[in-house]
N, C-alpha and C positions, 0 to 999 in steps of 0.2 A: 444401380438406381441411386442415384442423389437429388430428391427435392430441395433446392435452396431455398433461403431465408424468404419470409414472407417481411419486407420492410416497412415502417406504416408512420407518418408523421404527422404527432397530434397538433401541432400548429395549424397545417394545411387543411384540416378536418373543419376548422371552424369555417371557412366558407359551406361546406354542407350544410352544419349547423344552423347560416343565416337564411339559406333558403329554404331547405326542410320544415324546422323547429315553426315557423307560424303555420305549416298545413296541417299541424298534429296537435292544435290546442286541445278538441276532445281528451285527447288517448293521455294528455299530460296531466288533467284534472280529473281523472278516470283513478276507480280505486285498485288501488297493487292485486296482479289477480294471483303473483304470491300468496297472498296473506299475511306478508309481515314485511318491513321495509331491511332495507340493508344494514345491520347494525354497524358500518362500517363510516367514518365523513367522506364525502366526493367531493373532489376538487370542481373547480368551477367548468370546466373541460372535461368533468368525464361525459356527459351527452354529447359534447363536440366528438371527444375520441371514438367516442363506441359506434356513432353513427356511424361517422368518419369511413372507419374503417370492415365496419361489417356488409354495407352498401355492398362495398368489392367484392367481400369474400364470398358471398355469394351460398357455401355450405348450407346457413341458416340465417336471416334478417332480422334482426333486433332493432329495435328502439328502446329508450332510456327514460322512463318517466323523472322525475327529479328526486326520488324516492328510493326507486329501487330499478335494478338492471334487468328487465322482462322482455318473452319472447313479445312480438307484434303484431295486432292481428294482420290477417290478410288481407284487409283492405290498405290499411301502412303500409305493409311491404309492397304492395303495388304500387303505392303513391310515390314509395322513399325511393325504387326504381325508376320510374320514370319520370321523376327529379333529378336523379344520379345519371340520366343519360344528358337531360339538357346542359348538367353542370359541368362542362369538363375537371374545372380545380377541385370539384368537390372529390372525383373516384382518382383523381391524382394525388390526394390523402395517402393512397396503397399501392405500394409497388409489389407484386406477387414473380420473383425469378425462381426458374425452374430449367435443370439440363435434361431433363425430361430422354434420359434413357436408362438403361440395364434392362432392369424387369421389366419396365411400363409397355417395354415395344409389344410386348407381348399382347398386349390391350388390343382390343377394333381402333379403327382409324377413326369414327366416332368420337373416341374417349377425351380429347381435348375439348369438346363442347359438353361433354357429358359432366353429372354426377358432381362434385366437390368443384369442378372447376368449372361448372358451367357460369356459376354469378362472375367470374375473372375473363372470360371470354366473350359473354354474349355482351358486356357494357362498354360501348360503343369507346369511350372514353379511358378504360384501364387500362395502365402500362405494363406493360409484363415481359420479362424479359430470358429468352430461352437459351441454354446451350451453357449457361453459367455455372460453374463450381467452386464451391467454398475451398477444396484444397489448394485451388491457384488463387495465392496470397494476391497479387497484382488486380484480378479481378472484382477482387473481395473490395481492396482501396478503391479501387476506380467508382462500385456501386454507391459507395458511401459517400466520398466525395462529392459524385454528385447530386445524392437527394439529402444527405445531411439527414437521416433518420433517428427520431427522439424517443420511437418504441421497434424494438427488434424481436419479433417472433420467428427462433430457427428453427425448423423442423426438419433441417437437412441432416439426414443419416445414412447411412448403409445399413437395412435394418435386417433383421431374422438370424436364429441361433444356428442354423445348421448348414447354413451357408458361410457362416465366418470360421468354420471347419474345414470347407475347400478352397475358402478363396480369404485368406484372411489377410492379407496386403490391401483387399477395397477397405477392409471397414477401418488399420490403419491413416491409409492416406481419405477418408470419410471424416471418420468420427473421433480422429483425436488431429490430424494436421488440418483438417479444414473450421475444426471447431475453434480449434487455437488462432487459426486467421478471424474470424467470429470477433472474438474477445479482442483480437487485438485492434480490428475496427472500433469497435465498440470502444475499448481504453482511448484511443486517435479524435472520437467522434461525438464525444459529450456524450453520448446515450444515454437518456433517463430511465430504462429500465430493458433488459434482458432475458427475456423468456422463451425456455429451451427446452426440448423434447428429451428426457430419461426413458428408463424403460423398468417394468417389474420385475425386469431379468437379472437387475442388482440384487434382489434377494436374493439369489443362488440357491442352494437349496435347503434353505432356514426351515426350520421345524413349527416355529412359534406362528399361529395365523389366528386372525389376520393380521397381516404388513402391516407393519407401523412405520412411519418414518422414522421413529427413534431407535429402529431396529437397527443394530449392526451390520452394514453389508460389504463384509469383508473376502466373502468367500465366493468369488463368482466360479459358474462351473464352464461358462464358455466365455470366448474371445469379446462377442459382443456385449454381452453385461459388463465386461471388466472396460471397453472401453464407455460405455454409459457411464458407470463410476468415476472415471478418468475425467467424461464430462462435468462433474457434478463438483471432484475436486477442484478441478483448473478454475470453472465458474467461480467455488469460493477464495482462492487464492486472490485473483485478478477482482473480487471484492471487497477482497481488505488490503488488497496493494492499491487499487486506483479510485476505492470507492463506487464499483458500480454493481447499483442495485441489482439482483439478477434471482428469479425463481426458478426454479428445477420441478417440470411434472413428470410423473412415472404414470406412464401410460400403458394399461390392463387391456390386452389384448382386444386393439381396436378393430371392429368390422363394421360391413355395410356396404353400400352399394360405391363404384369405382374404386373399389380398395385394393391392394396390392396383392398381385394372381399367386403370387406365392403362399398366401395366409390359406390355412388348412380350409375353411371354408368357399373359399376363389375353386383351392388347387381337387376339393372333391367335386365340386359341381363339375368344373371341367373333365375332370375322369365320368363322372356318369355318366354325362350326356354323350364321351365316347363310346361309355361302353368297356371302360377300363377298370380295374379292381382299384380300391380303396386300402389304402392299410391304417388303420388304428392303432395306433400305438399306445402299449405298456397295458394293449390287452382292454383297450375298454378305459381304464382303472385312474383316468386324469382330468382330474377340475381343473376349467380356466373361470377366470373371474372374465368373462366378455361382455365391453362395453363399446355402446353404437357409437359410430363416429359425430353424430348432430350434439353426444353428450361432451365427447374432447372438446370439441368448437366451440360450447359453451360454456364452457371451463376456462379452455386459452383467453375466450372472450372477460370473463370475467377476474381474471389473475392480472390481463397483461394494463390494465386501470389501476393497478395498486400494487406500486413499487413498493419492496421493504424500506423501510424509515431509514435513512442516515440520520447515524447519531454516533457521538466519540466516547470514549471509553475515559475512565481514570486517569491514563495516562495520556488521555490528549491526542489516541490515536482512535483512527477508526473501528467502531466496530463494525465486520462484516453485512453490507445489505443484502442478507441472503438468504432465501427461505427454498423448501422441496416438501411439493405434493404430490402424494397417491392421487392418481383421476381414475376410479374403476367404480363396477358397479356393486360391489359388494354383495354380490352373488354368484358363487361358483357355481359352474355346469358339470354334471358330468359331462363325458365326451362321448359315449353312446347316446346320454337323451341329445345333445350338442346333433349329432347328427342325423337324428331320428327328428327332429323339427324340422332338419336343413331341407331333407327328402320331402315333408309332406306340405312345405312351403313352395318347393321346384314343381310338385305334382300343382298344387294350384295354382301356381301360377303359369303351367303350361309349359315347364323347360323340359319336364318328364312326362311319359306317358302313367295312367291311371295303375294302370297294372304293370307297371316297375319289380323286377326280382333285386330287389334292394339286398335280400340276403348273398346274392350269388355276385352279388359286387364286392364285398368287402374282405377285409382279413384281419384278425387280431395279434398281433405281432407286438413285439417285445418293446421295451425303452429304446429313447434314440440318445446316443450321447449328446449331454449339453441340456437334455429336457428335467422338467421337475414334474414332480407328479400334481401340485396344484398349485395357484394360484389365486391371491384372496386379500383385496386390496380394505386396507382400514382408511375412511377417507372421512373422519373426525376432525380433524386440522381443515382441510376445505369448507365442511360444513359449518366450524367455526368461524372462519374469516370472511367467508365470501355467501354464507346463507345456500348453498348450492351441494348436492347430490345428485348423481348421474341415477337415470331411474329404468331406462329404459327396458324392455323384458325383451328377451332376446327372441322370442316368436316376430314378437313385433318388428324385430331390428333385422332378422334373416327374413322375413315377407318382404320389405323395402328391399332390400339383395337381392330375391328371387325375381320380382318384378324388374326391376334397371335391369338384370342378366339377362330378362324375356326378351327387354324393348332393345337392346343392343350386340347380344350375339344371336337371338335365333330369329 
């Protein structure tokens, strides 16, 4: 599985801007229903960008008071949709490429209208482009070339620790030759800003919790974290050789509805509803810090508006424009209640029967190599910069799972 870059050019975004921006005079003279505005200044263009480019994406629809960056109600997001369809240049703002294979085949044949991609699909108008990989340097130039994009959000990885154990030549030729094609568009292509998917799996297996970004993460225990790291470095190299702005999120084990069948929660529903045993691993005995996917989205959404400041050093050189956040929810699960909510969210929402022998399903079984035992994201640095904490409770965030799993496998 390799999702490519999701491309987004804030120039193109202002025609959204001009036709949207008069149907929402209400919502713009409306008070922050934050509670406090962004302590941060926005460029004249962040309303342009955000609109711009959240239209497409479709995960969650935002609007931009002039104050502060807030969800929109529901009556906005209907309006910004069905303005986004008449505008074609407006949702041509976002180019969302995707090779759309490994794991995902796995999915219903649904899954490309569904969940995450449903706002990239059903808008009449979004270009999208499939079968593309960042590892093929040639493909990379040719994207860039021809939309000339001024904000790059990758999220293209080979992701999961215990498959870079069997198969570690994908997350190679993934997460370090296709990221370096990335960067080198990027250095080729003016990019104003760089924003890329880490993992909390650089922490290896650090004692000190919670994660701080000022934590040493020297000691990865699997392939994949050491290539996240790899990302993290290249990114700052290629920001103080070329100047380009670039953030780094470390992303706390993201779930939710259309998420990747390999994550422990996809991969146990799927065994229940066979009818197949479950195994828990290290016995029960492991916090993850899980956070919903609408909270990543809103994160991405509000980092990829605020490139790191270029600015030169004493000696006249660059200092690097390069910042890395934790995005997690700063609450770890155990992994027995983790799957004691999962069940009694499947039983309401109909994936499971009422009277489930939940206990004759399962098994407690040792460490897997490559695992830590928790997980526990410190996300202080986000909450300074950008006024934003992922919040969601995770009942609430496996109900949304359970429900899309009803309406699309059974």
């Amino acid at each position: 599985m390799e999702p490519s870059p999701l491309v987004y050019d804030t120039a193109a975004a202002a025609a959204v801007w001009q036709r949207v921006g008069p149907a929402l005079p209400a919502y713009d003279a409306a008070p922050c229903p934050v509670g406090a505005c962004c302590p941060l200044p926005r460029r004249e263009t962040d309303s342009e960008a955000m609109l711009g480019g959240l239209i497409a994406e479709g995960a969650a629809l935002y609007a931009c008071c002039r104050r502060c960056a807030v969800r929109a109600p529901r009556q906005s997001r209907q309006a910004l949709e069905q303005l986004a369809r008449e505008e074609q240049r407006a949702v041509r703002a976002l180019l969302a490429a995707d090779s759309w294979d490994g794991v995902y085949r796995a999915l219903p044949v649904e899954f490309p209208a569904a969940g995450r991609k449903k706002g990239v699909e059903d808008l009449e108008a979004a270009e999208r482009v499939k079968g593309l990989r960042t590892r093929c340097k040639k493909q990379m130039d040719k994207l860039f070339e021809e939309h000339q994009p001024k904000v790059v959000v990758n999220l293209a990885a080979q992701a999961g620790v215990r498959y870079s154990i069997t198969n570690p030549d994908a997350y190679v030729q993934s997460n370090l030759i296709g990221f370096y094609n990335i960067l080198e568009a990027c250095r080729h292509h003016e990019v104003e800003h760089l924003v890329y998917a880490s993992s909390s799996s650089v922490y290896g297996s650090n004692k000190k919790v919670p994660y701080s970004t000022d934590d040493k993460v020297d000691n990865p225990v699997s392939l994949y974290a050491a290539t996240k790291k790899s990302n993290e470095l290249m990114a700052h190299a290629y920001s103080k050789l070329y100047n380009i702005p670039s953030t780094g999120l470390r992303f706390f084990t993201v779930y939710g509805p259309a998420g990747r069948p390999d994550m422990a929660y996809f991969g146990f529903t799927n065994k229940l509803v066979k009818g197949d045993t479950i195994k828990i691993f290290n016995y029960g005995n492991c916090k993850r810090d899980f956070t919903y996917v609408d909270d990543i989205v809103e994160g991405i959404m509000r980092v990829m508006q605020h490139a790191p400041e270029k600015q030169n050093g004493e000696d006249g050189l660059p200092i690097p424009p390069y910042k890395v956040y934790n995005i997690g929810n700063s609450h770890p699960e155990n992994l027995l209640e983790f799957v004691s909510i999962l069940q009694e969210e499947l039983i309401r929402a109909g994936v499971l029967p009422e009277d489930y022998d939940f206990e004759a399903h399962k098994e407690l079984v040792a460490m897997q190599p490559g695992d830590v035992p928790v997980t526990y994201a410190d996300t202080t640095p986000l909450e300074e910069d950008f006024g934003y904490k992922p919040a969601t409770p995770l009942r609430e965030g496996l109900r949304a799972f359970a429900e899309w799993y009803k309406e699309y496998y059974c």
